[in-house]
C-alpha positions in Angstrom: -243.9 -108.8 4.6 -243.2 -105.7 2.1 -247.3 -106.3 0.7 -248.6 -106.1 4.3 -246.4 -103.4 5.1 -247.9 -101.3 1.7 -251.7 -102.1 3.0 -250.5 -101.4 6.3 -249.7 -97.5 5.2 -252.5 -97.4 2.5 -254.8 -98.2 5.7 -252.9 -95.5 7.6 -253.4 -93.2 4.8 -257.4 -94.1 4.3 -258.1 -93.7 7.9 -255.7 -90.3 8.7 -258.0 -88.9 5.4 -261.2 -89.4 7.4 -259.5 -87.9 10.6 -258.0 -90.5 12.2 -254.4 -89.4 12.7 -253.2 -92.2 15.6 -253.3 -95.1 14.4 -251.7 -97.8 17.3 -252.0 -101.0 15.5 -253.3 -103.5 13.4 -254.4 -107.5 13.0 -254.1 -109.4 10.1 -257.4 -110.8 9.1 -256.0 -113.2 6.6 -256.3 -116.5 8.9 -259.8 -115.0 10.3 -262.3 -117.3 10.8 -265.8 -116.2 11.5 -268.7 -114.5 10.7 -268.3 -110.9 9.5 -270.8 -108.6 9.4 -272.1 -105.5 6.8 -273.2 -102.3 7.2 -276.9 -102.4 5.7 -276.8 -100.0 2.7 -279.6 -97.5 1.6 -280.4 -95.0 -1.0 -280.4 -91.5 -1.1 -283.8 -91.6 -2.7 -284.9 -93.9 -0.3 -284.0 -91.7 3.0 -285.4 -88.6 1.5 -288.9 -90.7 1.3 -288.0 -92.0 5.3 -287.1 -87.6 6.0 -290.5 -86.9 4.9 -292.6 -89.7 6.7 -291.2 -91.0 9.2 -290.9 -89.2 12.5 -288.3 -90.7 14.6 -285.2 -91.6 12.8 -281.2 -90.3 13.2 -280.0 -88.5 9.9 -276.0 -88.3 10.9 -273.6 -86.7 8.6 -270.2 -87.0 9.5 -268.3 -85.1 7.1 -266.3 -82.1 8.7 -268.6 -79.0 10.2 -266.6 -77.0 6.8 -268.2 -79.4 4.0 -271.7 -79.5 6.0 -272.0 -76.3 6.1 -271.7 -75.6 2.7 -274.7 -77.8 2.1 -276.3 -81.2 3.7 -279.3 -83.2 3.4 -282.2 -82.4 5.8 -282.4 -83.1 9.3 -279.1 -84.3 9.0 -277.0 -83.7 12.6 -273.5 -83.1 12.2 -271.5 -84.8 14.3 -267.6 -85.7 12.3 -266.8 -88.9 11.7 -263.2 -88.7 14.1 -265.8 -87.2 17.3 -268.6 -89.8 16.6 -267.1 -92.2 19.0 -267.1 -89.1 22.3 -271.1 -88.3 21.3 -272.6 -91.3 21.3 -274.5 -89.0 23.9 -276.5 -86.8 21.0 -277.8 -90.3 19.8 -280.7 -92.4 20.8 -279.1 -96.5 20.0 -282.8 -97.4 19.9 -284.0 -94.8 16.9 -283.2 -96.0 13.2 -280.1 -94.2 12.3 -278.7 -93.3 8.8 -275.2 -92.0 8.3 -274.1 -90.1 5.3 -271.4 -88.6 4.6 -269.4 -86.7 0.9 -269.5 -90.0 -1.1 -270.0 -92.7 1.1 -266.9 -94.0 2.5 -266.8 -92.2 5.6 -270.6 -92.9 6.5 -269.4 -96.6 6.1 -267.1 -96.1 8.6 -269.1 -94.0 10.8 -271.9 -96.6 10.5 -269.8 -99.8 11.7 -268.4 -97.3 15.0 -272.5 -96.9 16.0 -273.2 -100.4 14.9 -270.2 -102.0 17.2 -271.4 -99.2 20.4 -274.7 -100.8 20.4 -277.2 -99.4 18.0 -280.1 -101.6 17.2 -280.5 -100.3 13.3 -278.1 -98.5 11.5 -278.0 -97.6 7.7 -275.0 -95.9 5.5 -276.3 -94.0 2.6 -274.8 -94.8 -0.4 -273.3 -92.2 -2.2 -273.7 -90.0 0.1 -274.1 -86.2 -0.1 -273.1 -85.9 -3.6 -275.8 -88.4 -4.7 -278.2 -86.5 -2.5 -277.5 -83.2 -4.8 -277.5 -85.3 -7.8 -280.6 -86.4 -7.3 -282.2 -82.8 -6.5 -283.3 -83.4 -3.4 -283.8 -81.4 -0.3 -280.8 -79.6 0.8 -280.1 -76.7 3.2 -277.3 -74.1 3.8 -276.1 -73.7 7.3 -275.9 -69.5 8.1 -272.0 -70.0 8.8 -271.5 -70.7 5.3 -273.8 -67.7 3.7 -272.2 -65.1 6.6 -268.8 -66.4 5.1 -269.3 -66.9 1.7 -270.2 -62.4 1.6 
């Protein structure tokens, strides 16, 4: 019991980081039988190509309104990843929707919560924001961040 007890509070730890402070419970998935399913994973270059041509798709980042905006991809929406599940309402579950996030963890997480509330296609972009910069693409400055940062 001590080894699930140590992934029980590396969990805890994991999900408080993303904003998830109340954690009620857990199920072992060690005697799990069934079909699991993945998040479909796409690259940064890749949704800067899907920005630029295609019309109707989600971009969500759901990093904290701080880190987006100090700088995001564009047409990103900001909505965090611990109020994603209260504004399902700011979403269409029928458009394409990619979720980003810092580095990639939290869009994973925020793209299994759309995924399991109904939305037909949903993508987490690996690597997330940092890739994005990497990579020199398009990126914007919200006006709360320059009015701060003088």
């Amino acid at each position: 019991m001590p080894k699930i007890r140590n992934k029980v509070d590396e969990a805890v730890l994991r999900l408080a980081r993303v904003g998830h402070e109340s954690v009620k419970g857990f199920i072992l998935f060690d005697d799990y039988i069934g079909e699991t399913k993945t998040v479909e994973q796409v690259s940064v270059e890749e949704v800067a190509e899907l920005t630029n041509t295609e019309k109707y798709l989600q971009f969500v980042d759901v990093r904290r309104p701080a880190e987006h905006a100090n700088g995001h991809a564009v047409r990103t929406i900001n909505i965090p990843l611990d109020k994603l599940s209260k504004e399902f309402d700011k979403l269409d579950p029928k458009t394409p929707t990619y979720v980003i996030c810092q580095s990639g963890y939290r869009s994973s997480l925020g793209a299994s919560v759309l995924e399991n509330a109904g939305f037909a296609t949903v993508y987490n972009v690996t690597g997330g924001t940092k890739a994005w910069m990497d990579a020199g693409l398009e990126t914007e400055v919200s006006a709360t961040a320059c009015a701060s940062s003088k």
